[in-house]
C-alpha positions in Angstrom: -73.4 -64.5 20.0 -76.8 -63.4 18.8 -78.3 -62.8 21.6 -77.7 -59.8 23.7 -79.8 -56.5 23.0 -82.2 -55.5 25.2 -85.4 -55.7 23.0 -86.5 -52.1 23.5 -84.0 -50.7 21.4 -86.3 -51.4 18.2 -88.3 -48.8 19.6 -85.8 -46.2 19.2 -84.3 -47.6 16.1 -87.6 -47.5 14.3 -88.1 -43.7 14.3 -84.8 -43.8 11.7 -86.8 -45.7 9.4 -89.2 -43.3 7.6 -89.9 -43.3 4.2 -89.2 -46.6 3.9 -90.5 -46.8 0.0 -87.5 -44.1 -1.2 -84.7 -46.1 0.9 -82.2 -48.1 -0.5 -82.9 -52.2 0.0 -79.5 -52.5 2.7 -82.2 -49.9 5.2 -85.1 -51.8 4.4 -83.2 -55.0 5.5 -81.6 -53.6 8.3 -84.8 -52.6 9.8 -87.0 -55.5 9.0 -84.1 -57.5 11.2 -85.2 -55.6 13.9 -88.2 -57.8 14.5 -86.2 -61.3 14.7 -83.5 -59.3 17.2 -85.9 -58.1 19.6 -87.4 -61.8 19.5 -83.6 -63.0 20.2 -84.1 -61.7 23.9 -85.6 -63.9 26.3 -86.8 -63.5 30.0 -88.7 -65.2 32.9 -92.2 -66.1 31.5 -94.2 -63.2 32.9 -92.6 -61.1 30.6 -92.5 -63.5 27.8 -95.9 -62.9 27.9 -96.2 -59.0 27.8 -93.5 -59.8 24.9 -95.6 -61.7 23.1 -98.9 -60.4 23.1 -96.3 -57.1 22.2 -95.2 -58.9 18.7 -99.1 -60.4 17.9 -100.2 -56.6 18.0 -97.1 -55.6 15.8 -97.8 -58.6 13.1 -101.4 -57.3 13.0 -100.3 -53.7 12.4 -97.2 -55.4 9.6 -100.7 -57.5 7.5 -102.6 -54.1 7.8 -99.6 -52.2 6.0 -98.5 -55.5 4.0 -102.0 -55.4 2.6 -102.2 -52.0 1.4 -105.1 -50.9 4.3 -102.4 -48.4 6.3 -99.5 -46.2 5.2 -96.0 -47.0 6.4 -96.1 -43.8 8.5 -99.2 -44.7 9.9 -98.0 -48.2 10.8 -94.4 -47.1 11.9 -96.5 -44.6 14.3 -99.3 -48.1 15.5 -96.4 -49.9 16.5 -94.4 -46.9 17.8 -97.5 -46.1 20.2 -97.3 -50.4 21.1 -93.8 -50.7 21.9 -94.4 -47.8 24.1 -97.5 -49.2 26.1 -95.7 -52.6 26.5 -92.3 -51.2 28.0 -94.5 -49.3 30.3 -96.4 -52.7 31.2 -92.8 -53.9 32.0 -91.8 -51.7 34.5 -95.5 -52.4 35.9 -94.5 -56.0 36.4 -91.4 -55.6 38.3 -89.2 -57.8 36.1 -87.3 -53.9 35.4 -87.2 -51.0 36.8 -86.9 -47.2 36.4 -83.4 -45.6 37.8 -81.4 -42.8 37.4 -78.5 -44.0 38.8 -75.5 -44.6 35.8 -74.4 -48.6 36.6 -70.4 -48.8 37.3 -70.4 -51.9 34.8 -71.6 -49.3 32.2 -69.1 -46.6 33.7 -65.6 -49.1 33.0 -67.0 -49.9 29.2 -66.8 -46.4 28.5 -70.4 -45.1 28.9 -71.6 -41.8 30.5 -74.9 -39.9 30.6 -74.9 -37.3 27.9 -74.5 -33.6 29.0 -77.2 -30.9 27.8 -80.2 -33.9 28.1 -82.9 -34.7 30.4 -83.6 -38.1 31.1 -87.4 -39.9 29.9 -88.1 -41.8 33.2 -90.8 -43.6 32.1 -88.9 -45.4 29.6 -85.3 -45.5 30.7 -85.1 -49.0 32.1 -82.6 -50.9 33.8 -81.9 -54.9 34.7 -79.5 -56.3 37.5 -77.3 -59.4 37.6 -78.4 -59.3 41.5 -82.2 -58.5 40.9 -83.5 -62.8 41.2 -85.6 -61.8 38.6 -83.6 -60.4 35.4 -80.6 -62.2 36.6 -78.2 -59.9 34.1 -76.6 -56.4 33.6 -78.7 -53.6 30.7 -79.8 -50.7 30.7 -82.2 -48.7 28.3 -81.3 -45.3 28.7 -83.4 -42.7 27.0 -82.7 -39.0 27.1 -84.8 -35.8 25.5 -82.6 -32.9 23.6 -82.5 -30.6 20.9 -81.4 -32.8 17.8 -78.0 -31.5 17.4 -76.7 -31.9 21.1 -78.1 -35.5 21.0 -75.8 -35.9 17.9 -73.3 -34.6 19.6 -73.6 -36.5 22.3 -74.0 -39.8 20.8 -70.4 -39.2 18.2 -68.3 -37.8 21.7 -70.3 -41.2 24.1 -69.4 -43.7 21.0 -65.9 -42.6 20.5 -65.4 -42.8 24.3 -67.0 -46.2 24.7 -65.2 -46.8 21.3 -68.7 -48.2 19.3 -68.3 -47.7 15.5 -71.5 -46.8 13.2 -73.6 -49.2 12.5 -72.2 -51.1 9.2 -75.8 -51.3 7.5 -76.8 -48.0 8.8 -73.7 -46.7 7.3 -74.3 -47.8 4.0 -78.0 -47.0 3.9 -76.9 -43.3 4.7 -74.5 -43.3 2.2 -76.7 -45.2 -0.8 -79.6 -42.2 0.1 -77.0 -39.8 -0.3 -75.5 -41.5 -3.9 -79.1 -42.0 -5.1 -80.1 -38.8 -3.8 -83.3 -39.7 -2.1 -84.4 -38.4 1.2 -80.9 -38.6 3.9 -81.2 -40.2 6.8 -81.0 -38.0 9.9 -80.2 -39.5 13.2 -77.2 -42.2 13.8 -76.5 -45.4 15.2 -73.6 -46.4 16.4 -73.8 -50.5 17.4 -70.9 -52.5 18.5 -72.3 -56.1 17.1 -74.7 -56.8 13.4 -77.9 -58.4 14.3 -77.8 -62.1 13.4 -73.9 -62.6 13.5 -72.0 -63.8 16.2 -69.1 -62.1 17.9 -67.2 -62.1 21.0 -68.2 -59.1 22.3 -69.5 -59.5 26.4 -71.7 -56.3 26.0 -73.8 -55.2 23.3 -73.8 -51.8 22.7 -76.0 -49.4 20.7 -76.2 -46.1 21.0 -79.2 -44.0 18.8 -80.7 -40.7 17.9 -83.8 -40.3 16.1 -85.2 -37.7 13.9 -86.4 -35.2 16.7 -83.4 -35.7 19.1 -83.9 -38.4 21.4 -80.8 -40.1 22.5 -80.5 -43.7 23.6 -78.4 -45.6 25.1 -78.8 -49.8 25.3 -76.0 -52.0 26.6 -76.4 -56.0 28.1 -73.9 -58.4 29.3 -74.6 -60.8 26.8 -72.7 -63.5 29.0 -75.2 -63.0 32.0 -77.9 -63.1 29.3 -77.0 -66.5 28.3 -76.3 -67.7 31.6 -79.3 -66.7 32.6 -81.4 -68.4 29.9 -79.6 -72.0 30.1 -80.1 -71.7 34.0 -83.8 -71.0 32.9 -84.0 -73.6 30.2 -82.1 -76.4 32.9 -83.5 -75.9 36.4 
C-alpha cells in the first residue's frame, strides 16, 4: 500500500532535516520523498484544494532555494510557516477536527499519549471512519516537551506499539556519524517506507524534532482506500 499517512506528518518530519548540504545522499532522499507521500493522501475536494494551493506555495519556496535566491534554512523555515497555516485552514473547514480524546482504535495498536508532555491543540488533528466527511480512522497528535522526555517517550510509545526506526532515517544517522558531519538529533520511528507497499492496515510514525516536539501520526490505510474508490465510483 502507498497510501496511508496523514499528510501533516511532513511537517514534523521536516524539522529533522537541517543542514541538508553536510547530510549524507540516503537523508537527502528520504526527505525529498516527503513531498510525493504527502501528495499520496487524498480527501473530499474542499480540502484537495487547501492541499493544493498548500504544495504551489511549497514548489515556489523549492525554485526560490533551487535557484540559489534563499538558504535551505530559510526555505525549510517558508515552508515550515506554510504547512502550519494550511493545517490550521483545515480544521477551519470542518473536514478535521481538534480533540483531546485518545481514539480506542489507536489504544488496541499499541498507542498512548506520552507522559511529561502538553498537547499543541491547534495542530493535533484527528479524522473519523463515522465523520461523512473524512470517512477513515488518523490522528495527528502533537505534543510540546523538553527534548529528552519526548525521546523518551517516543523509544518507550514505539516499543509498545512495536514501530521500528525508520530504515532511511537509520542509515542517515548512522552515515553522519561514520562521516562525522553534523548528527542528527530527533528520531523517527515509522512502521511502512514511503513508496513501497506493505500489508500493514495502519500506518504508523512516530517523530521528535530538534527542540522536543513529539508526534504521533497513525491512519487506517484500508478506510483510506475505501474511502477514495467510493469517492473515485459514486
Amino acid at each position: 500500500m502507498k497510501k496511508g499517512l496523514f499528510f501533516l506528518v511532513a511537517l514534523f518530519l521536516l524539522g529533522l532535516s537541517g543542514c541538508e548540504e553536510k547530510k549524507p545522499t540516503e537523508a537527502k532522499d528520504f526527505n525529498n520523498n516527503l513531498k510525493d507521500f504527502n501528495k499520496s493522501i487524498h480527501h473530499v475536494d474542499k480540502t484537495m484544494d487547501i492541499i493544493d494551493r498548500m504544495d504551489s506555495e511549497i514548489e515556489s519556496v523549492e525554485k526560490l532555494k533551487k535557484d540559489g535566491k534563499i538558504s535551505s534554512n530559510e526555505a525549510e523555515h517558508r515552508i515550515d510557516v506554510i504547512r502550519t497555516k494550511y493545517s490550521q485552514e483545515l480544521v477551519r473547514t470542518g473536514n478535521v477536527s481538534n480533540t483531546i480524546v485518545f481514539p480506542e482504535w489507536a489504544k488496541r495498536i499499541g498507542l498512548r499519549q506520552p507522559e511529561n508532555m502538553g498537547m499543541n491543540l491547534k495542530l493535533s488533528q484527528i479524522t473519523s471512519a463515522n465523520d461523512s466527511i473524512a470517512g477513515y480512522n488518523s490522528i495527528n497528535f502533537v505534543y510540546s516537551g523538553s527534548y529528552d522526555v519526548a525521546m523518551k517517550q517516543a523509544k518507550e510509545i514505539a516499543a509498545q506499539a512495536g514501530i521500528p526506526i525508520a530504515k532511511d532515517f537509520q542509515e542517515a544517522a548512522d552515515l553522519a556519524k561514520e562521516l562525522d558531519t553534523e548528527p542528527v538529533k530527533g528520531v523517527i520511528y515509522m512502521n511502512f517506507e514511503i513508496g513501497k507497499e506493505d500489508t500493514n492496515r495502519y500506518h504508523v510514525a512516530i517523530t521528535v524534532d530538534d527542540v522536543g516536539r513529539l508526534t504521533i501520526t497513525a491512519t487506517d490505510v484500508v478506510q483510506l482506500m475505501n474511502m477514495e474508490k467510493s469517492n473515485k465510483n459514486p
